[in-house]
VOPAGU-2260 file (C-alpha; in pm, 1 decimal, decimal comma):
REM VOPAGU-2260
SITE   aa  ch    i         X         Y         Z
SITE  UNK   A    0    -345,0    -292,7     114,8
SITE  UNK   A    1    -654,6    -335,8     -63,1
SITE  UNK   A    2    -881,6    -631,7     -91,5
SITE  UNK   A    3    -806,7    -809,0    -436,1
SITE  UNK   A    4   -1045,7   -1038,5    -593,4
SITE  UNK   A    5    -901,5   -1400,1    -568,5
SITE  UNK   A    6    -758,6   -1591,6    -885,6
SITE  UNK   A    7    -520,5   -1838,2   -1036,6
SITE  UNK   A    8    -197,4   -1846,2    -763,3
SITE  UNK   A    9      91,2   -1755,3    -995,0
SITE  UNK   A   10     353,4   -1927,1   -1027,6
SITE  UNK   A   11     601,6   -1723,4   -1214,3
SITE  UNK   A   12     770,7   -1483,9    -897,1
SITE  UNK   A   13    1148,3   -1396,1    -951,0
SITE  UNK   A   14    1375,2   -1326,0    -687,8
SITE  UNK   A   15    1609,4   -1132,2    -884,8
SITE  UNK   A   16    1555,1    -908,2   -1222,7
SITE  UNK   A   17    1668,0   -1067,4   -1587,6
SITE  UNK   A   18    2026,3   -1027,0   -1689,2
SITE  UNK   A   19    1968,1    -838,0   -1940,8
SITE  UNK   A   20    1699,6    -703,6   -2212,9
SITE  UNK   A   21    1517,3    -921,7   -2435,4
SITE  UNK   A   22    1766,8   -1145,1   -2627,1
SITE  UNK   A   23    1671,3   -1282,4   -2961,8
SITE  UNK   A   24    1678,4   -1671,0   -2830,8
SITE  UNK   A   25    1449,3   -1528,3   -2540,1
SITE  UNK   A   26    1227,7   -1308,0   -2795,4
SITE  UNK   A   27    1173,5   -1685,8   -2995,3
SITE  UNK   A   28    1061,2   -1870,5   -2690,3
SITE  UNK   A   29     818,1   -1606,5   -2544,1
SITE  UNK   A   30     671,6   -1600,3   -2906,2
SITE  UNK   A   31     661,0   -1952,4   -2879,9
SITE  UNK   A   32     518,2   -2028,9   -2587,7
SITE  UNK   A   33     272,0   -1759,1   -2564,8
SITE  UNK   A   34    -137,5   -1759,9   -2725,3
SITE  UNK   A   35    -233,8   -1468,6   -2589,6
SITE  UNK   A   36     -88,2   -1103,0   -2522,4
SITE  UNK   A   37    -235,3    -882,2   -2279,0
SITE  UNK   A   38    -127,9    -512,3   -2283,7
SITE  UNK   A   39    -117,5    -222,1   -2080,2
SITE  UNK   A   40    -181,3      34,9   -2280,0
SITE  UNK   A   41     -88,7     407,2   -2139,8
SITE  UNK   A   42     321,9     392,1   -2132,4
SITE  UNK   A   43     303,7      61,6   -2407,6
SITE  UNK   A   44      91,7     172,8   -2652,5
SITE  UNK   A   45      95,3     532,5   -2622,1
SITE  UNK   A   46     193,1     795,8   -2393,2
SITE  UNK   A   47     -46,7    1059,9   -2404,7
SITE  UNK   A   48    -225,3    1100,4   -2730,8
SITE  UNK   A   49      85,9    1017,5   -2901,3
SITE  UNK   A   50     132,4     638,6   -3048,6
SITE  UNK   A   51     532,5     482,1   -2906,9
SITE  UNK   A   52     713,5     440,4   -3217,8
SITE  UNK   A   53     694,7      83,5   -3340,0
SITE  UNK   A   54     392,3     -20,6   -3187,1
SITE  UNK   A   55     207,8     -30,1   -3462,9
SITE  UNK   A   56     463,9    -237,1   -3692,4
SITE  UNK   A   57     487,2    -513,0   -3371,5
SITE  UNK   A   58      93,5    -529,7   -3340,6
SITE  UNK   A   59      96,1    -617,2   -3713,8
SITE  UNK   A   60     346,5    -864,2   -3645,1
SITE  UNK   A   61     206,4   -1024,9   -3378,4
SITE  UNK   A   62    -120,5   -1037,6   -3561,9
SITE  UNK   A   63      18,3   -1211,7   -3891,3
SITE  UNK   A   64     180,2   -1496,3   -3597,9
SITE  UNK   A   65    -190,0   -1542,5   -3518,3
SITE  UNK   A   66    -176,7   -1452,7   -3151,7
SITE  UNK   A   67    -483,7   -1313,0   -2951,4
SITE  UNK   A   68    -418,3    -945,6   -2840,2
SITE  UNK   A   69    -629,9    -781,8   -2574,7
SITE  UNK   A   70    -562,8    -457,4   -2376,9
SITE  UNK   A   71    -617,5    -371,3   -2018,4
SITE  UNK   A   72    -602,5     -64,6   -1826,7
SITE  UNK   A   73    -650,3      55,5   -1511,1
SITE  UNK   A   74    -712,6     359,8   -1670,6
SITE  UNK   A   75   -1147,2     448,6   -1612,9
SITE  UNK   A   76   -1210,9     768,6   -1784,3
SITE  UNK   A   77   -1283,0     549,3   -2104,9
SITE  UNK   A   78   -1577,5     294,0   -2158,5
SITE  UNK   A   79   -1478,6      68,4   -2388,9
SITE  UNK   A   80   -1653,7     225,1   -2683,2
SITE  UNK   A   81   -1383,9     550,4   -2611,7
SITE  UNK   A   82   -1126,0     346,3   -2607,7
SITE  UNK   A   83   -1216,7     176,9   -2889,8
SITE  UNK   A   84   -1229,9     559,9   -3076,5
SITE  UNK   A   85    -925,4     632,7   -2953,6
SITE  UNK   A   86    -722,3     287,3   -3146,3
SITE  UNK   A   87    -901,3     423,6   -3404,1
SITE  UNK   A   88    -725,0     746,9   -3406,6
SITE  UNK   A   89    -401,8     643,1   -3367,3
SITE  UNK   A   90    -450,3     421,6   -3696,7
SITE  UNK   A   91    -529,2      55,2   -3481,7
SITE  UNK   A   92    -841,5      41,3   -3655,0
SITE  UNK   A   93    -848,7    -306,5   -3630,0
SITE  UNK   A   94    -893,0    -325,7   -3209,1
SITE  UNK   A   95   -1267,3    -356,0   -3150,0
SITE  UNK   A   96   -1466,7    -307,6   -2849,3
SITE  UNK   A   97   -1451,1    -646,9   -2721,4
SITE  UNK   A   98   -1050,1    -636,2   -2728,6
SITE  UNK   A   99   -1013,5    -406,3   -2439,3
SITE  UNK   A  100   -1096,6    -439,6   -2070,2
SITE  UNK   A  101   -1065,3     -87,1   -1901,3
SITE  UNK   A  102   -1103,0     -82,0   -1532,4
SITE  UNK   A  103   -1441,1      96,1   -1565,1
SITE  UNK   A  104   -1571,7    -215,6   -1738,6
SITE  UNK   A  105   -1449,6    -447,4   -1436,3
SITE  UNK   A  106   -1594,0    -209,2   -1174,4
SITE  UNK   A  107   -1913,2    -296,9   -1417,2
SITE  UNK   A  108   -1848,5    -654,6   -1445,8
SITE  UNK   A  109   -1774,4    -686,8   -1055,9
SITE  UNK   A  110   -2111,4    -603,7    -928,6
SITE  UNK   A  111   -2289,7    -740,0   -1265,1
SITE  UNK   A  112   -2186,0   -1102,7   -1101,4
SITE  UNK   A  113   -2329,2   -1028,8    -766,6
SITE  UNK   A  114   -2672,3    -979,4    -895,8
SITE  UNK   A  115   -2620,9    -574,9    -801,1
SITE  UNK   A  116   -3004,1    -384,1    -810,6
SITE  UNK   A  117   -2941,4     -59,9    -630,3
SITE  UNK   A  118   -2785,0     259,8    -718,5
SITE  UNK   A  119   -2420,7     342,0    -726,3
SITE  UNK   A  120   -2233,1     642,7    -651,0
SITE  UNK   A  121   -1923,8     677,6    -841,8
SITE  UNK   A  122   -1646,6     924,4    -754,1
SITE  UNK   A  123   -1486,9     894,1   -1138,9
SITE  UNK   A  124   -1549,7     977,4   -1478,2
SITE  UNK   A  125   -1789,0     943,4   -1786,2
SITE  UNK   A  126   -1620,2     601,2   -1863,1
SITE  UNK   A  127   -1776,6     465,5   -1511,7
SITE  UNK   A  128   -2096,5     570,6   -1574,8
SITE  UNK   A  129   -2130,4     424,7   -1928,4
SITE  UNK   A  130   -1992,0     110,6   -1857,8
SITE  UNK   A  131   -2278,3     125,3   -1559,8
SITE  UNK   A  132   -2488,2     243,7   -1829,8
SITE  UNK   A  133   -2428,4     -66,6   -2069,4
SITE  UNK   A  134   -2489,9    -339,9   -1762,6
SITE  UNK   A  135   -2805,2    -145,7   -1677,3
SITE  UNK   A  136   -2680,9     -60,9   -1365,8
SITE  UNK   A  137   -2804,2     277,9   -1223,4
SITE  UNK   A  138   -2579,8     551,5   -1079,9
SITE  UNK   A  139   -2581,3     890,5    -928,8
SITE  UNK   A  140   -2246,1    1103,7    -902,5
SITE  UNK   A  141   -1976,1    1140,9   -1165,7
SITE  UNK   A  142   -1913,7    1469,3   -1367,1
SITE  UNK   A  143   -2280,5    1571,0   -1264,6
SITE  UNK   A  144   -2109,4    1652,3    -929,8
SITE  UNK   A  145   -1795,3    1815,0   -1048,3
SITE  UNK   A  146   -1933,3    2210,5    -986,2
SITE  UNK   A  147   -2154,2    2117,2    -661,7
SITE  UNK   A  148   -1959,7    2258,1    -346,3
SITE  UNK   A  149   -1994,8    2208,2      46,0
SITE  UNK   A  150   -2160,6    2519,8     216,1
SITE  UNK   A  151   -2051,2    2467,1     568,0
SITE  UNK   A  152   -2229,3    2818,4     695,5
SITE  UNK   A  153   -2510,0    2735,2     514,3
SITE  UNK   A  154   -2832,5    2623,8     644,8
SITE  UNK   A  155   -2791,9    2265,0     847,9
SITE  UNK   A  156   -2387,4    2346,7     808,5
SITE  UNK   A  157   -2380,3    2167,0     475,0
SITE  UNK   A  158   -2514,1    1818,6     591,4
SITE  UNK   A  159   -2551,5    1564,6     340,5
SITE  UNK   A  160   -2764,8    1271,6     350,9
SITE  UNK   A  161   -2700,7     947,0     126,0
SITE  UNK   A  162   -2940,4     850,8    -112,0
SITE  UNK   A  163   -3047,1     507,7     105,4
SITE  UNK   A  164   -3034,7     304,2    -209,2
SITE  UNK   A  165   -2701,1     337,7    -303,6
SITE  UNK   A  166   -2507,5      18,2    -266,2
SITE  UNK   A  167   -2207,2      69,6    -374,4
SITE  UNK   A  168   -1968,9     320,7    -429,3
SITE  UNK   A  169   -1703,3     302,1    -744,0
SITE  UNK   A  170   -1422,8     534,7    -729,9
SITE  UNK   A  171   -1168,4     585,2   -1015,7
SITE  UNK   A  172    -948,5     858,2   -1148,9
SITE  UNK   A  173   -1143,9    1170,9   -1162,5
SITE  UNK   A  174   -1002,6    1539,2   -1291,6
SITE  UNK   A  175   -1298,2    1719,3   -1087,2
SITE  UNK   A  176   -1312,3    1541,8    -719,0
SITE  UNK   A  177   -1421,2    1791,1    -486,0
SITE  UNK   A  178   -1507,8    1799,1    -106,8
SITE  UNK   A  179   -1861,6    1712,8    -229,4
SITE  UNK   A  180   -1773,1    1411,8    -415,1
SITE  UNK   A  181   -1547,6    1275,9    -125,4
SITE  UNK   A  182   -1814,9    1339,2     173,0
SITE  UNK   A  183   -2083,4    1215,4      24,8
SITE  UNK   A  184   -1906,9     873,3     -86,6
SITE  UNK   A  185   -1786,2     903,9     290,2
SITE  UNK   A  186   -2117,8     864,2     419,3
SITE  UNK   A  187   -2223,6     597,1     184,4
SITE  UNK   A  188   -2018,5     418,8     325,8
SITE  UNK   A  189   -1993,5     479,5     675,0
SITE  UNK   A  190   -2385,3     501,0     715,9
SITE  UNK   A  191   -2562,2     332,7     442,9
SITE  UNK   A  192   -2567,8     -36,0     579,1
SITE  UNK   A  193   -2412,6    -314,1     319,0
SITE  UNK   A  194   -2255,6      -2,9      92,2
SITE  UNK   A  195   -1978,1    -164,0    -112,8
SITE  UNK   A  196   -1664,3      -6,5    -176,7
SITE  UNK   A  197   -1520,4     -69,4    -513,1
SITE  UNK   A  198   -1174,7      78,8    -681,0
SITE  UNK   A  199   -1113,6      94,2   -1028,5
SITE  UNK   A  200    -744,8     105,7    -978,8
SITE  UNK   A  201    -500,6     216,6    -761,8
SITE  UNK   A  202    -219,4     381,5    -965,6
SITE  UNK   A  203       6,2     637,6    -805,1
SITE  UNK   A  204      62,1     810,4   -1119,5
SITE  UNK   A  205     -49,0     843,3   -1509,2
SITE  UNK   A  206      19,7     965,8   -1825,5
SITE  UNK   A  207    -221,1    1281,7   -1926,0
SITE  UNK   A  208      10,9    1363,2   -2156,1
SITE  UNK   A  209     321,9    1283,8   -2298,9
SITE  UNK   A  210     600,4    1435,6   -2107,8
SITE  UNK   A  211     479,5    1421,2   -1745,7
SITE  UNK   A  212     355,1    1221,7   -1470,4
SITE  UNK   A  213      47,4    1331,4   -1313,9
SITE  UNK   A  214    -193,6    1188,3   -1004,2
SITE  UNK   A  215    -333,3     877,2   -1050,8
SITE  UNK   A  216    -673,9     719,1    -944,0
SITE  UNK   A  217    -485,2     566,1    -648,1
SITE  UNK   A  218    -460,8     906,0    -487,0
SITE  UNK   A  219    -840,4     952,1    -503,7
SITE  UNK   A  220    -886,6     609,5    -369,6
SITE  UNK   A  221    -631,9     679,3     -73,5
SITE  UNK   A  222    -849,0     952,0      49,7
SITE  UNK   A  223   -1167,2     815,1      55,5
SITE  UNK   A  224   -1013,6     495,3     262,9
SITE  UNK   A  225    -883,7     745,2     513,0
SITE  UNK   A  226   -1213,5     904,9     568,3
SITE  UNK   A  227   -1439,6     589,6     542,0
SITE  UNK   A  228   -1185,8     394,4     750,4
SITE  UNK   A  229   -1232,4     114,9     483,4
SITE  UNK   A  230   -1066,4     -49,7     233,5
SITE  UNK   A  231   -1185,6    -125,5    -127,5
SITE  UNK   A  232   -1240,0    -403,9    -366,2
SITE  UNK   A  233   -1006,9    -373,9    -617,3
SITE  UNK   A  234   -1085,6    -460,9    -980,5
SITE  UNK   A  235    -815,1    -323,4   -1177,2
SITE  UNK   A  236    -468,7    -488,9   -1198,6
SITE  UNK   A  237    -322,7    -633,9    -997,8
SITE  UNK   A  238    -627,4    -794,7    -871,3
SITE  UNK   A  239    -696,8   -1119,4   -1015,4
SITE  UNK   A  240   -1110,0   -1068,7   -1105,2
SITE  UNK   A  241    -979,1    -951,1   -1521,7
SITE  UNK   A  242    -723,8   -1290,1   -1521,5
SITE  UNK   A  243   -1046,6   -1523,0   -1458,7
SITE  UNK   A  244   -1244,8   -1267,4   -1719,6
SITE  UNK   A  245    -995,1   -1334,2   -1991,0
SITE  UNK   A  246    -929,1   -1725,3   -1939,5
SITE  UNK   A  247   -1301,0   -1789,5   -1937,1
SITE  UNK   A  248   -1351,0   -1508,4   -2248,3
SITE  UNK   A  249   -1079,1   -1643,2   -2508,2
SITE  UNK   A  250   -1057,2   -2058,1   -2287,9
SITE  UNK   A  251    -659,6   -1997,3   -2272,9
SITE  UNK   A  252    -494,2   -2106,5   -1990,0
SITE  UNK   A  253    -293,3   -1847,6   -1813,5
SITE  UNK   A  254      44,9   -2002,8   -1871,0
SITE  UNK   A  255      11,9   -1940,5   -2229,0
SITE  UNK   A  256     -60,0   -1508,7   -2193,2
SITE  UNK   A  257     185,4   -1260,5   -2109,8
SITE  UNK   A  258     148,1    -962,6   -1988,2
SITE  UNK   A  259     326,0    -653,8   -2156,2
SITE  UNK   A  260     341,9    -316,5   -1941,1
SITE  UNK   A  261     524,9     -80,2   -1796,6
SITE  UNK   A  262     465,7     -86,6   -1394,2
SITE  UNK   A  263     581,3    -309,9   -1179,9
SITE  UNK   A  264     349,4    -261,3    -919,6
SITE  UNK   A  265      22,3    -319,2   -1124,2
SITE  UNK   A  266     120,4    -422,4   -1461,8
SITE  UNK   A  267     345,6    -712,9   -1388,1
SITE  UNK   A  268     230,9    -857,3   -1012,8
SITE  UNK   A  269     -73,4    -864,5   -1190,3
SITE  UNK   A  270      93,3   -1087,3   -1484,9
SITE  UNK   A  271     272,3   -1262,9   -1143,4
SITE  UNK   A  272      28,5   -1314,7    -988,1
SITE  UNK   A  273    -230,9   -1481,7   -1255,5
SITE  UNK   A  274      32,4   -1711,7   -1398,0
SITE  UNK   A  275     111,8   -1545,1   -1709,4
SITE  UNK   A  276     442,7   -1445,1   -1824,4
SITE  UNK   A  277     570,3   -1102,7   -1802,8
SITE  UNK   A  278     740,8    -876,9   -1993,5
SITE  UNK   A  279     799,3    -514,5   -1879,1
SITE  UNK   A  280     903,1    -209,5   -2117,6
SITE  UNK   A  281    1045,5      80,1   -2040,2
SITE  UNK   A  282     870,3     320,4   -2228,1
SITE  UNK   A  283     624,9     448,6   -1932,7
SITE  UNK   A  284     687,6     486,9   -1588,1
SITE  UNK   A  285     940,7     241,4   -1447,9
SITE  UNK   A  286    1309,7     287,9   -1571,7
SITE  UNK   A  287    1625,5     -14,3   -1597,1
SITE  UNK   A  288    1757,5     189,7   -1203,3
SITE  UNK   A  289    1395,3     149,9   -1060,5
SITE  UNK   A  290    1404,5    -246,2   -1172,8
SITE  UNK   A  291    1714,5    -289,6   -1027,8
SITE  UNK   A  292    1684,1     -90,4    -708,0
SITE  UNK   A  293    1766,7    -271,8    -411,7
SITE  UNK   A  294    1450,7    -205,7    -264,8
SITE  UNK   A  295    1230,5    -317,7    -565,4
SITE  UNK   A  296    1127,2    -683,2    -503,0
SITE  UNK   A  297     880,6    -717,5    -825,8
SITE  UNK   A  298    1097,6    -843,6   -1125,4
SITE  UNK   A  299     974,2    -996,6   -1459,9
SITE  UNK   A  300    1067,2   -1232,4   -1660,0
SITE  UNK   A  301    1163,8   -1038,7   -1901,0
SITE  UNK   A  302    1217,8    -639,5   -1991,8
SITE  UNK   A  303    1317,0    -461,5   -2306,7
SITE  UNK   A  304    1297,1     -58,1   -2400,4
SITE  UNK   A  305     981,2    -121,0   -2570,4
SITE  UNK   A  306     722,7    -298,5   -2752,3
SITE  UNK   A  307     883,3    -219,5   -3074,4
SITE  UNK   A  308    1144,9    -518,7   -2950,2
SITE  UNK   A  309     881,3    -790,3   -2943,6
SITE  UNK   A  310     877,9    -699,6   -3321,2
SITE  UNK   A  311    1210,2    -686,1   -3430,3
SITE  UNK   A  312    1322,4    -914,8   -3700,1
């Protein structure tokens, strides 16, 4: 598995899955006890470019209560500012830039607190590179080498040779990885000495669009650790580096978020695993059969079909 970033030790595991869906008596208590919400946003908010019916009526809600809402994705395609323009569209015109935390801002953040000076080559998106941008962090890569293909009967048989002042690599979901992209982040980091490997996420599968399941950043990430023979930092959930972010950013304590998504894997060990409490809905990728599965060993506290019944009177 990949290296996480170290936080808070949870201490809200379950060995066994709720009863049932979110009660009213449970509903009262988690509003209750809880300051701040973090969501997930593809399969909670939306799906798609489409808005889950009764999203918007709980955010209001939840906003007249007074709680703190925040989203985080492991999705990297967006800056911050996109994702921003995207609430907008779907009528949350309220959720500013400083409300979300997409995985291309941690990969920023990351290597922002280790002093980072060198160059970066990122295997991703334009959200990457302007989340790079905005830390003044330079970078090579991205969409600039989505049409650039490996010449193998070429002259020197298609050799490529690392800028030397890369230092890191960040690699995220990316709709135009090529056999370019991939060897020349493999030789960053097998040759260029001290070359950091940082993931944005990695997510099996997403939601492009409304009705299917498509490959997720993960995938990209799984190939580049086979050919480096290296594992990565991880920044997205369910590493721990956004948990400390947050609790330092809004001075709650952990025990008083929760975290709302939709995956068990990500969404809610990452929830788990910082402390928080955890509610998962079913309106994205993980269904009631796949929580109770015998061989599923991730279980919230707390589930319900979807946000909509965080909201309901």
């Amino acid at each position: 598995a990949a290296s996480g970033l170290q936080g808070r030790r949870g201490r809200r595991y379950r060995r066994s899955p709720p009863r049932g869906p979110l009660s009213s008596k449970e509903r009262e208590e988690l509003l209750a006890n809880t300051d701040l919400f973090v969501f997930d946003c593809d399969g909670v908010i939306w799906r798609g470019d489409s808005l889950i019916d009764g999203v918007k009526e709980t955010l209001e809600f939840l906003r007249r209560l007074g709680k703190t809402l925040v989203f985080v994705t492991n999705n990297s395609t967006r800056s911050r500012k996109q994702y921003a323009a995207k609430f907008r569209k779907l009528g949350l015109d309220w959720v500013r830039e400083e409300n979300i935390f997409a995985s291309s801002f941690a990969a920023a953040a990351y290597l922002s607190s280790l002093g980072f000076d060198k160059k970066v080559y990122v295997v991703g998106e334009d959200g990457i590179l302007e989340e790079l941008e905005a830390a003044n962090i330079r970078h090579v890569g991205g969409p600039e080498d989505a049409g650039k293909v490996v010449d193998l009967a070429g002259e020197g048989g298609g050799k490529i040779v690392p800028d030397p002042e890369i230092g890191a690599v960040v690699v995220g979901f990316d709709r135009h990885l090529n056999y370019h992209k991939l060897q020349y982040a493999t030789k960053c980091l097998r040759e260029v000495p001290g070359c950091r490997f940082v993931a944005t996420n990695r997510d099996a599968v997403t939601h492009l669009t409304a009705d299917d399941e498509w490959a997720g950043g993960g995938s990209m990430v799984a190939a580049l650790a086979a050919s480096s023979q290296r594992e990565p930092v991880l920044v997205g959930k369910p590493s721990q580096f956004m948990t400390e972010f947050l609790a330092r950013e809004y001075s709650v304590a952990p025990d008083r978020m929760c975290m709302v998504g939709d995956r068990l894997d990500t969404d809610i060990l990452f929830g788990q695993a910082g402390g928080m409490r955890t509610l998962l809905v079913l309106s994205g990728v993980t269904s009631e059969a796949t929580l109770r599965a015998p061989k599923n060993r991730v279980f919230p506290d707390h589930y319900a079909a979807s946000l909509a019944s965080l909201g309901s009177e």
